[in-house]
C-alpha positions in Angstrom: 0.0 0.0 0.0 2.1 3.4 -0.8 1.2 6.7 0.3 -1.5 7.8 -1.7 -3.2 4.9 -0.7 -2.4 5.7 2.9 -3.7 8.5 2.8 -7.1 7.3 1.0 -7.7 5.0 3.7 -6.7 7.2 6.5 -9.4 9.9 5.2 -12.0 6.6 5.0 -11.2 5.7 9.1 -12.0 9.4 9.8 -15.5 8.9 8.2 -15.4 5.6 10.4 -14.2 7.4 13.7 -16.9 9.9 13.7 -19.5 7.2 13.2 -18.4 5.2 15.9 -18.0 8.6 18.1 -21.8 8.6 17.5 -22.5 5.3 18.0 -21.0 5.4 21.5 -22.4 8.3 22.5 -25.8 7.2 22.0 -24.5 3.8 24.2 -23.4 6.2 26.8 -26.8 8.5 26.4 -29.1 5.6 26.5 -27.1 4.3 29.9 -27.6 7.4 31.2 -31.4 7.9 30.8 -31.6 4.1 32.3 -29.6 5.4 35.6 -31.7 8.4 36.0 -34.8 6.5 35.2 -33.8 4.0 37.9 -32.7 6.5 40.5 -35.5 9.4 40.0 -38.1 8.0 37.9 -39.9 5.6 39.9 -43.7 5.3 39.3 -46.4 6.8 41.9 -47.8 3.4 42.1 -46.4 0.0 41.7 -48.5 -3.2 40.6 -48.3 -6.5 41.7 -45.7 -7.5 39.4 -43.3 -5.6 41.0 -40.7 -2.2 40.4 -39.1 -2.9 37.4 -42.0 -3.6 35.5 -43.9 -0.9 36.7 -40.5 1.0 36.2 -40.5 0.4 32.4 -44.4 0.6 31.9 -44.9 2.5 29.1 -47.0 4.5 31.3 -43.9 5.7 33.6 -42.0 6.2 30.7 -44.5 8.6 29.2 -45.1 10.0 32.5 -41.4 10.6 32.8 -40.5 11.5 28.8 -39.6 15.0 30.0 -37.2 14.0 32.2 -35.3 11.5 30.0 -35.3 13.4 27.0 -33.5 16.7 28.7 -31.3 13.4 30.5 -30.2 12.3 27.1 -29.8 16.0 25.3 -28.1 16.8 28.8 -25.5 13.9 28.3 -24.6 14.5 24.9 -24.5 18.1 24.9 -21.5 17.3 27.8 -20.0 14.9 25.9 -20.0 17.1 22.2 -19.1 19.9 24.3 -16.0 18.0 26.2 -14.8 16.6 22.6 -14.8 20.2 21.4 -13.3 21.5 24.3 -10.1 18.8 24.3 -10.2 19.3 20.4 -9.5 23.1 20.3 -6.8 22.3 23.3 -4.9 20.5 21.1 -4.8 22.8 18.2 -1.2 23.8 19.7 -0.2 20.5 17.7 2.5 17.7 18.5 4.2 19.9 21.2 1.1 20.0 23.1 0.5 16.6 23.6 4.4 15.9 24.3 4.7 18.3 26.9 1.4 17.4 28.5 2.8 13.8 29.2 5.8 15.6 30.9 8.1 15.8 27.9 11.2 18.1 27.7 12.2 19.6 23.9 15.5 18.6 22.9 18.3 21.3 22.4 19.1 19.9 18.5 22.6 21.1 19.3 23.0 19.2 22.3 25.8 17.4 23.6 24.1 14.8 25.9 25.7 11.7 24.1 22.2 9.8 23.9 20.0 12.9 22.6 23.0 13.9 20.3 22.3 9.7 18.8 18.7 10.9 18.8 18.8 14.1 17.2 21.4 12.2 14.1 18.7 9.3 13.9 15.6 11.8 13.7 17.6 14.4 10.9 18.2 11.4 9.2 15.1 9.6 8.5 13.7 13.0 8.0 15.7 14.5 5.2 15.7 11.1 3.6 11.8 11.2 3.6 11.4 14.6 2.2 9.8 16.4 5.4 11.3 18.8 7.6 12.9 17.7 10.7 10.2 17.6 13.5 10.7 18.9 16.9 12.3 16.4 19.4 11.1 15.3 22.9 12.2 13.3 25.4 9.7 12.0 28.7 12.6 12.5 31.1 10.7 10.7 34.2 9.7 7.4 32.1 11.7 4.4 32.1 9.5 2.2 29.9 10.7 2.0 26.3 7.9 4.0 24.6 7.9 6.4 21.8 5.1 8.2 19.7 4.7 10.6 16.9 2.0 13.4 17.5 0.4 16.4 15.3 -1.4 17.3 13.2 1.0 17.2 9.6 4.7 17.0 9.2 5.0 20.9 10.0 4.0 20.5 13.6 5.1 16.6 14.2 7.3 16.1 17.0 8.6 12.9 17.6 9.3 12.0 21.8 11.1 9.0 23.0 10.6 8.1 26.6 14.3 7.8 29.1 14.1 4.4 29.2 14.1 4.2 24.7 17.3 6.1 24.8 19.1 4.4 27.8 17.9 0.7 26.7 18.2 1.0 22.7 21.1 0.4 20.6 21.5 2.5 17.6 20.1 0.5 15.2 16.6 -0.6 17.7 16.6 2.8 18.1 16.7 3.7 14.4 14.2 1.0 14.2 11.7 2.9 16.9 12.0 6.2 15.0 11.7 5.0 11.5 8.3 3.1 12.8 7.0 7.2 14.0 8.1 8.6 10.6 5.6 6.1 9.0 2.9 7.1 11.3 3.9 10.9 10.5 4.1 9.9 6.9 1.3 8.3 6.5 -1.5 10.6 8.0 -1.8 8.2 11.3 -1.1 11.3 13.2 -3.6 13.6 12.2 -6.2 10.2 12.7 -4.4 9.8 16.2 -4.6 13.3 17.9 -8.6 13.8 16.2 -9.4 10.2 17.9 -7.7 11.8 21.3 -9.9 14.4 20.9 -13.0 13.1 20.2 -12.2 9.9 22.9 -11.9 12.8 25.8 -15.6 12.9 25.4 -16.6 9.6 25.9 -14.5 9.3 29.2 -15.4 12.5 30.6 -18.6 10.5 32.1 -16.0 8.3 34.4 -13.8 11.0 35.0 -16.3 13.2 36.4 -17.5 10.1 38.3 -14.6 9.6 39.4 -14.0 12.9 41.0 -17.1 13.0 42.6 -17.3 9.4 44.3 -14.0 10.7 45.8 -14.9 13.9 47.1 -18.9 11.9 47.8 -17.5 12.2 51.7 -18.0 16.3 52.2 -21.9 15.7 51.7 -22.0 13.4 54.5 -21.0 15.6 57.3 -23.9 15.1 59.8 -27.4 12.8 60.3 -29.4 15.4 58.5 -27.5 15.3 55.6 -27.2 11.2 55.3 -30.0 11.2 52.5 -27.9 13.6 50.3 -25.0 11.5 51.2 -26.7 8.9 49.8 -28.2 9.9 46.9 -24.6 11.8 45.5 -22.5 8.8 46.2 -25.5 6.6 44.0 -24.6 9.2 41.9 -21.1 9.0 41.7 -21.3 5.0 41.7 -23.8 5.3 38.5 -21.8 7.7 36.6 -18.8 5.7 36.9 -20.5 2.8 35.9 -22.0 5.0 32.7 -18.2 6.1 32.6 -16.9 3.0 31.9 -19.7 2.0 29.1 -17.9 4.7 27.7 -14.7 3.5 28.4 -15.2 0.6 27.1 -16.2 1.8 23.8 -13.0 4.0 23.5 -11.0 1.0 23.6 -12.7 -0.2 21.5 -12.3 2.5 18.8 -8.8 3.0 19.3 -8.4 -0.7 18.8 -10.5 -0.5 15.9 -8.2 2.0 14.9 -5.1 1.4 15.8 -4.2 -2.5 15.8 -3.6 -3.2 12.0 -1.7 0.7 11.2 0.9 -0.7 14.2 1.4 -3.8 12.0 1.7 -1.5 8.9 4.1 0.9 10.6 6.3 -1.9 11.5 6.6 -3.3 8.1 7.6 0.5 6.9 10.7 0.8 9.3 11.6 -2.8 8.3 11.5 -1.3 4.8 13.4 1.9 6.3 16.3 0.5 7.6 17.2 -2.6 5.8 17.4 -4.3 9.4 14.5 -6.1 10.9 16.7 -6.9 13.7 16.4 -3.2 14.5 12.7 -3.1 15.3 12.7 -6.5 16.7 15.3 -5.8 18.9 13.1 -2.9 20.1 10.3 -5.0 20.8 12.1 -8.0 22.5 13.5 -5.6 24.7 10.0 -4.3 25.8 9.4 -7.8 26.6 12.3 -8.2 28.6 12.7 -4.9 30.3 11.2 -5.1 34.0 9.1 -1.8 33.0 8.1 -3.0 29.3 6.5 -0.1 27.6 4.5 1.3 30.6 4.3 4.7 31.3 4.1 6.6 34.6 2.0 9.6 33.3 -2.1 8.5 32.7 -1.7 7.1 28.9 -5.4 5.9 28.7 -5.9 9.2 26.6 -2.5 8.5 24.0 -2.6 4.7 24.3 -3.4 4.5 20.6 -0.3 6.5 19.5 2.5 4.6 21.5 4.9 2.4 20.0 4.3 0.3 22.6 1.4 -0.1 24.7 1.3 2.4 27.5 -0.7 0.4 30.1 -1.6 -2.9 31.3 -4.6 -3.6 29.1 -5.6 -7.1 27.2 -9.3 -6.2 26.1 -9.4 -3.9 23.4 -5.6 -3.4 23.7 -4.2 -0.4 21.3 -1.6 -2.9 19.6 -1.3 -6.1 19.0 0.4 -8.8 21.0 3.8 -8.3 21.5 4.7 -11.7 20.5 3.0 -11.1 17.4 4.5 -8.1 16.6 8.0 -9.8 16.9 7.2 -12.7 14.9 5.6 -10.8 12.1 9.3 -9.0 11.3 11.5 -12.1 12.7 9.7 -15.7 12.2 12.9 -17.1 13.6 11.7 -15.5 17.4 11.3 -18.0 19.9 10.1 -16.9 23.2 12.7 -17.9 24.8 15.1 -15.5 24.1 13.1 -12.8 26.2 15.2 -14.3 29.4 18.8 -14.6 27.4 17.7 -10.6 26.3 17.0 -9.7 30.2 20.4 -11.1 31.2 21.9 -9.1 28.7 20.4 -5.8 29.4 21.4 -5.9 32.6 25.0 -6.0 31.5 24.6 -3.9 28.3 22.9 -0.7 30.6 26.5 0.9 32.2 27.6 0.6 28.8 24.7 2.4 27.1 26.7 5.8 27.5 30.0 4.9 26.2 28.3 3.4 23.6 26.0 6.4 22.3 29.6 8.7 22.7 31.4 6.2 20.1 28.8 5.9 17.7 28.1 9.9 17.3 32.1 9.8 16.6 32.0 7.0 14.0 28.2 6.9 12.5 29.3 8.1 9.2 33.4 6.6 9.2 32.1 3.5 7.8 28.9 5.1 5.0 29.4 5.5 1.8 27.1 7.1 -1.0 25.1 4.8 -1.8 24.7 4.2 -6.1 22.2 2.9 -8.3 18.6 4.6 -7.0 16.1 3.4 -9.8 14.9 6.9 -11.1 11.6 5.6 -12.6 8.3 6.9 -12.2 6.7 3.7 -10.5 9.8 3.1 -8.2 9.4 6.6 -7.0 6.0 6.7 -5.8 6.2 3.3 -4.1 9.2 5.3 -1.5 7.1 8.3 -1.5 6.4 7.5 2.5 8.5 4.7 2.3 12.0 5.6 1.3 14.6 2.8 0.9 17.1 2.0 3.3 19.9 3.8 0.3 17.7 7.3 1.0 18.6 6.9 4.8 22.3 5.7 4.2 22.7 8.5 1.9 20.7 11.5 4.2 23.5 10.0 6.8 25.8 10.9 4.2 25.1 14.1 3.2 24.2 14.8 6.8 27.7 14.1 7.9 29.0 16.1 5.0 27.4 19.9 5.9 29.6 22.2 7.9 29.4 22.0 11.3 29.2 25.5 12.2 26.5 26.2 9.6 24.6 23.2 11.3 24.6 25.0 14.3 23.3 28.0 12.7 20.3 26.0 11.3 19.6 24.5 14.5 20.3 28.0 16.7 17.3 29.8 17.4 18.7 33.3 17.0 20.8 31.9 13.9 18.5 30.0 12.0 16.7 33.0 10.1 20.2 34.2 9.1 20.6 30.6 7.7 18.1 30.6 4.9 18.6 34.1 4.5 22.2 32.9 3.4 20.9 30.2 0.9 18.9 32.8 -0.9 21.9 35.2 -1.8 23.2 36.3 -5.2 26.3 35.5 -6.4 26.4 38.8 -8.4 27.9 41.6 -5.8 25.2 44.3 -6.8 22.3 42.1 -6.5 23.8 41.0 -2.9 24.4 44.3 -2.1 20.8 45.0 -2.8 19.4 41.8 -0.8 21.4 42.7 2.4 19.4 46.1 2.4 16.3 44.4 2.3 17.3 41.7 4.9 18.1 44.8 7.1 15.3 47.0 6.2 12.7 44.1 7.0 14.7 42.1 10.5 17.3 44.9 11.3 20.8 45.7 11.3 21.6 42.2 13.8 19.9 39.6 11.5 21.9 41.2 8.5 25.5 41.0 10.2 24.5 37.1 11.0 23.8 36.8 7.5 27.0 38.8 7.0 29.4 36.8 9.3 27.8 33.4 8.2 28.8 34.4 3.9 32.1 35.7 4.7 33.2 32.3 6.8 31.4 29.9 4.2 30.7 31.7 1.0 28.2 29.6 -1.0 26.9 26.7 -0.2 26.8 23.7 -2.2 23.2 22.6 -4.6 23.4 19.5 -2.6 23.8 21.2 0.9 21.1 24.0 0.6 17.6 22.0 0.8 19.0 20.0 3.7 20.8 23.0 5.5 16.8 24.6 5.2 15.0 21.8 6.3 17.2 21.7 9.3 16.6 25.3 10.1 12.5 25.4 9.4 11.7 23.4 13.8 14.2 26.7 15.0 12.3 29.1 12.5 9.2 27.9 13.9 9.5 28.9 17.0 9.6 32.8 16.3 7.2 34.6 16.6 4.5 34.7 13.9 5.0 38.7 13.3 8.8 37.6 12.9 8.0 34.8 10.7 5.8 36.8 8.4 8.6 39.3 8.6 10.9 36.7 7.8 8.4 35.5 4.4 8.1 39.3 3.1 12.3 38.8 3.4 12.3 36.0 1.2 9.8 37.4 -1.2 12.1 40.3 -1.7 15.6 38.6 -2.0 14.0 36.2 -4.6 12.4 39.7 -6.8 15.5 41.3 -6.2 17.4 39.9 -9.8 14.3 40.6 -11.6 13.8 36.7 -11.8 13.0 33.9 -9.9 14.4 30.7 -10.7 13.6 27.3 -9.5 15.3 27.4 -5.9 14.2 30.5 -5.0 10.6 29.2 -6.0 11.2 26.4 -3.8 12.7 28.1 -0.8 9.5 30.4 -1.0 6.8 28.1 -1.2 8.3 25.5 2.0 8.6 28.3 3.7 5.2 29.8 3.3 3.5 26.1 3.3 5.5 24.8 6.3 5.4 28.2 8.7 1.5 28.4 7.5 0.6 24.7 8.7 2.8 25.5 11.7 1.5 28.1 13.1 -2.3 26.5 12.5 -2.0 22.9 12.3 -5.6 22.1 12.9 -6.3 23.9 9.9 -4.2 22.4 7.2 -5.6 20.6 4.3 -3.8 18.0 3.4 -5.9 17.0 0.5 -9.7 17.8 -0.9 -12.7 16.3 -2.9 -11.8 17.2 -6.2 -10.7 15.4 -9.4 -8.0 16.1 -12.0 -10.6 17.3 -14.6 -11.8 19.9 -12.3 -8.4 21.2 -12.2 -6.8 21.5 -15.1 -5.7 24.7 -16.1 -3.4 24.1 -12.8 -2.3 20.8 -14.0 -1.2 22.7 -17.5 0.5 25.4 -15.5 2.4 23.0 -13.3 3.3 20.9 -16.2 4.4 23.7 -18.6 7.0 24.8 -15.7 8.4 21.7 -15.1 9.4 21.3 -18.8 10.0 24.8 -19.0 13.0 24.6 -16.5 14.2 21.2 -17.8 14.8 22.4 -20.9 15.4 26.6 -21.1 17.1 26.3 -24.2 15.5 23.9 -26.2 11.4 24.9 -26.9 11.1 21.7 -28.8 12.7 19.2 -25.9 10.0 20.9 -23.3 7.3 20.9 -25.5 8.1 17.0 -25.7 8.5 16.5 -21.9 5.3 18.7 -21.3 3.4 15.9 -24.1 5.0 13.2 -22.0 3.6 14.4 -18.5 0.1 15.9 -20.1 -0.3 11.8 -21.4 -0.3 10.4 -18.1 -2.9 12.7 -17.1 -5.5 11.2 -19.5 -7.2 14.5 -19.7 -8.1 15.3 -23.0 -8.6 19.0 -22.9 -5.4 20.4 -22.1 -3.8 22.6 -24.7 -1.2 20.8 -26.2 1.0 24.4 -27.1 1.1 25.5 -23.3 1.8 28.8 -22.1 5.3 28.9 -20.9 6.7 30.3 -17.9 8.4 33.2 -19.5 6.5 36.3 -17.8 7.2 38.0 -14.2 4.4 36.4 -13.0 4.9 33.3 -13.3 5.6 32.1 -10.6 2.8 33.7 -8.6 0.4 32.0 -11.2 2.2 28.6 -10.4 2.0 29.5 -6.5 -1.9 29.6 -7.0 -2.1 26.3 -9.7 -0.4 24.3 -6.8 -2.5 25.7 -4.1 -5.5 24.4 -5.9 -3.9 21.3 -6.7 -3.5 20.6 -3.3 -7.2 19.9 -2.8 -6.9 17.0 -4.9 -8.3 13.5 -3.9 -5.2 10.9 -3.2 -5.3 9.3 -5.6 -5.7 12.3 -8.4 -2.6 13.6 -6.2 -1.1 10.2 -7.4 -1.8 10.4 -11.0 -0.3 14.0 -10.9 2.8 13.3 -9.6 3.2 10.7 -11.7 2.8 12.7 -14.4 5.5 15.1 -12.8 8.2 12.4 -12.3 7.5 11.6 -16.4 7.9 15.1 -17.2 11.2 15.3 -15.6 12.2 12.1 -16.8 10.9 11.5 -19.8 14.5 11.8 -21.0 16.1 9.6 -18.5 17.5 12.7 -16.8 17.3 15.3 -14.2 18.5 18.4 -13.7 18.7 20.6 -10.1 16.2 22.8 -11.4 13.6 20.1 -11.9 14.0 18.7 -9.5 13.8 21.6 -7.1 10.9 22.8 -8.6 9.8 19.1 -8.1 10.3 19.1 -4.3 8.2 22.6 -4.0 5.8 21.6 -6.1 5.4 18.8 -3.4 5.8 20.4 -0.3 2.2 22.6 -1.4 0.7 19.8 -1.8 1.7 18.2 1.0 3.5 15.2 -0.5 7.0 14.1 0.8 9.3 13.7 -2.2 12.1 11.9 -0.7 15.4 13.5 -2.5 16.4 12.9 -6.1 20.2 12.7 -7.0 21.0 15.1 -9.9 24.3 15.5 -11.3 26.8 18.3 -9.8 
């Protein structure tokens, strides 16, 4: 199943959540009407057959229809209004969740040995997937191995590992862990995941307030002529706890509804991430052999379903499948035995964990080298789109390894990072420099422009290869300015990419992941990630998109485009397209390419799927690419919120 797929059938188990958000609710309504019924509604008279009967007579219940009816509106107005409430709280995104399970953001400079491993794993696996590098957390206080991914798209993900993951895990379990949260932010789980937190809040907000009041039921029973109250709040209590967990029970349920089968899914993804199965078994045997397996300290009832492991002692309804299961499924060779030769290990393997994490930040890159031979094809593509190959990995590791330190730093420095991009946009011609600096200082000030300054006189230009990483490193510190800074920061790049008179393919690029990345950032409930409509409905910005694509693969040759634009325009199947398309020779091109994409991004999956293949057979229609392309390629995807993994092109 690739991403598009994914992604179809993520936007189907929304359509299923809600239904089964109803369909509990009206369980947890009708239990509630039965407990009011049963404690106030008891019948002025009572036959000879006894209560009950006369309880349910449909003369009672007629005689008491006023009373159930505002019962049930009462009961699902408080739990519609307690989904919306925990919905809107977690608009924040990721972060929010993170911290409110006690996690701690990760300097990405750091020099603890264990969070420096983690921060190299997470770049990693993210520049070879194509997304920006999400925040990093750690739940300092937990000393299960646990991990989750949480947000609402990859421009407020954040990835957090508990203590325990980073003190018990090799490199390559833990590599194992983190590619098996990429495919969950990949492959739209997330967005599923923190709605279903939402939406569950509801549901349980019966028991909880049952809960609270069964143990605070002892301040109405201070004296003898208060004993009836007494009584009747702590049947109270006692029935809403009981109505509680009705609804409890059918939150488990959901989330294993949910849940169970995208574990197995995202297991098989960071088999196919790695290379090494070993990795992510090695994870899981040690959850079964650690004396605190995955559970968590913090109350994980609400974010069960979004642990790598499950976060409490549960069997019915559980969140993941059996661990055993899990293990066998990506090593059939597992016997349960090993779990005991794995403890005794462990316990030796612990006082070395340190050492270990120091000597393989030293040497994680000694031993790489480039990987060759990526199969360039249109098919092979789409199939990694969510899934890249273990060679995109080895070679992010690569590249990774190969950017300057200090301008790392820079990327990763909250004070720095603006200065960063601003760097990548720069002109080699002096004038047109000259000319950018003054705009960099007339929009952020004289300080942002001698960062900029010092940052081009110790490194000069940057590399083709260098700058897409170096600015996906530097968007999780951009982030976290403010937004009037960040839509200072926007107007900046608009400017330096005007200032030639020109805009050409990286500057395009640089724009548009900026604008789409900060934009879903700074209001991740709100981004669209696809829509309802179909190639045909769009296809004035499928000619635009295709026209430009040719355009820069072939500047100097109108006849080579016009050819790659044929190839891409036959995939689309549509048959009114011009076939002489208007080329992106005007100023405004690329602001009528900016709004083409931004209503291609409402695309259905699988339209999105057809159009990017048609894309990939524009730019390779001649069994080549060029930087250009494929730059324009990569923004192209990043508006539509599809993670090209990178594309070698030659220096």
């Amino acid at each position: 199943m690739n991403f598009f797929q994914q992604q179809a059938k993520a936007r189907s188990l929304s359509k299923r959540l809600v239904f089964l958000f109803f369909l509990a609710v009206a369980a947890v309504v009708l239990a509630m009407m039965l407990l009011v019924l049963v404690l106030l509604g008891h019948p002025q008279e009572v036959g000879p057959s006894g209560l009950v009967p006369a309880l349910f007579s449909p003369t009672n219940l007629a005689d008491q229809s006023m009373l159930l009816t505002w019962t049930g509106l009462g009961t699902a107005g408080i739990l519609g209004f307690s989904s919306l409430f925990r919905v809107a709280g977690l608009r924040g995104g990721g972060g929010k969740v993170a911290q409110e399970l006690g996690g701690q953001r990760v300097d990405p400079d750091t020099r603890d040995p264990l969070q420096r491993r983690l921060v190299n794993v997470v770049e990693e696996i993210a520049l070879a997937s194509g997304v920006p590098v999400p925040d990093i957390y750690v739940l300092d206080h937990e000393s299960g191995i646990n991990a989750f991914a949480a947000g609402y798209s990859p421009s407020d993900a954040v990835v957090a590992v508990t203590r325990g993951t980073l003190e018990t895990l090799n490199r390559s379990e833990l590599q194992g862990v983190i590619a098996h949260e990429f495919s969950h932010i990949l492959n739209g789980d997330m967005r599923l995941n923190i709605k279903l937190m939402g939406i569950l809040f509801g549901i349980l907000v019966l028991a909880i307030m049952g809960r609270k009041l069964l143990h605070n039921a002892y301040l109405f029973g201070g004296g003898r002529r208060r004993e009836g109250n007494a009584g009747v709040v702590l049947a109270i209590a006692i029935g809403l706890v009981v109505v509680g967990y009705i609804g409890l029970f059918f939150g488990r349920w959901i989330k294993a509804a949910v849940a169970r089968q995208r574990e197995y899914l995202a297991d098989a993804s960071a088999v196919q991430f790695t290379r090494d199965p070993n990795g992510i078994a090695g994870a899981l045997k040690k959850i079964g052999a650690s004396q605190h397996g995955a559970i968590l300290e913090a109350e994980a009832e609400e974010v069960s379903h979004m642990l790598f492991g499950p976060g409490q002692a549960v069997k019915m309804f559980a969140t993941h499948p059996p661990l055993f299961e899990r293990i066998k499924a990506v090593d059939p060779s597992f016997q349960p035995e090993e779990i005991k030769i794995i403890a005794e290990r462990m316990a030796r393997e612990k006082r070395r964990s340190l050492e270990d994490a120091k000597r393989e930040s030293e040497q994680r890159t000694k031993k790489a080298k480039a990987p060759g031979g990526f199969d360039l094809s249109a098919d092979s593509i789409i199939e990694n789109i969510g899934h890249p190959h273990w060679q995109a990995i080895l070679a992010a590791a690569v590249l990774a390894e190969s950017l300057p330190d200090p301008l790392v730093r820079a990327a990763r420095h909250h004070e720095w990072s603006p200065a960063l991009v601003l760097m990548l946009m720069l002109d080699p011609d002096q004038t047109i420099k000259t000319q950018q600096l003054e705009s960099i200082s007339r929009h952020l000030g004289d300080t942002t422009t001698q960062q900029v300054s010092e940052l081009m006189r110790q490194f000069g230009e940057v590399t083709a290869t260098q700058r897409l990483p170096l600015l996906e490193i530097a968007l999780p510190a951009v982030k976290r300015r403010s937004r009037k800074e960040i839509q200072s920061l926007h107007t900046t790049v608009r400017d330096l990419s005007i200032a030639d008179q020109r805009i050409d393919p990286f500057e395009f690029l640089l724009s548009q992941i900026i604008s789409s990345y900060l934009q879903d950032a700074m209001q991740p409930a709100s981004v669209k990630e696809h829509g309802r409509f179909h190639l045909k409905q769009r296809q004035d910005a499928v000619a635009t998109s295709l026209a430009a694509l040719a355009w820069f693969g072939h500047i100097d040759n109108k006849a080579a485009a016009l050819t790659a634009y044929t190839a891409g325009l036959n995939i689309t199947e549509l048959k009114d397209l011009p076939s002489s398309p208007s080329w992106p020779q005007h100023k405004s091109w690329a602001d009528d390419l900016k709004r083409s994409l931004e209503a291609l991004n409402l695309l259905t999956p699988k339209d999105k799927q057809q159009l990017v293949k048609a894309w990939l057979t524009t730019v390779l229609h001649d069994q080549q690419a060029t930087a250009d392309e494929l730059e324009l390629l990569r923004a192209y995807c990043a508006t539509i919120h599809v993670p090209m993994p990178p594309l070698s092109a030659p220096e």
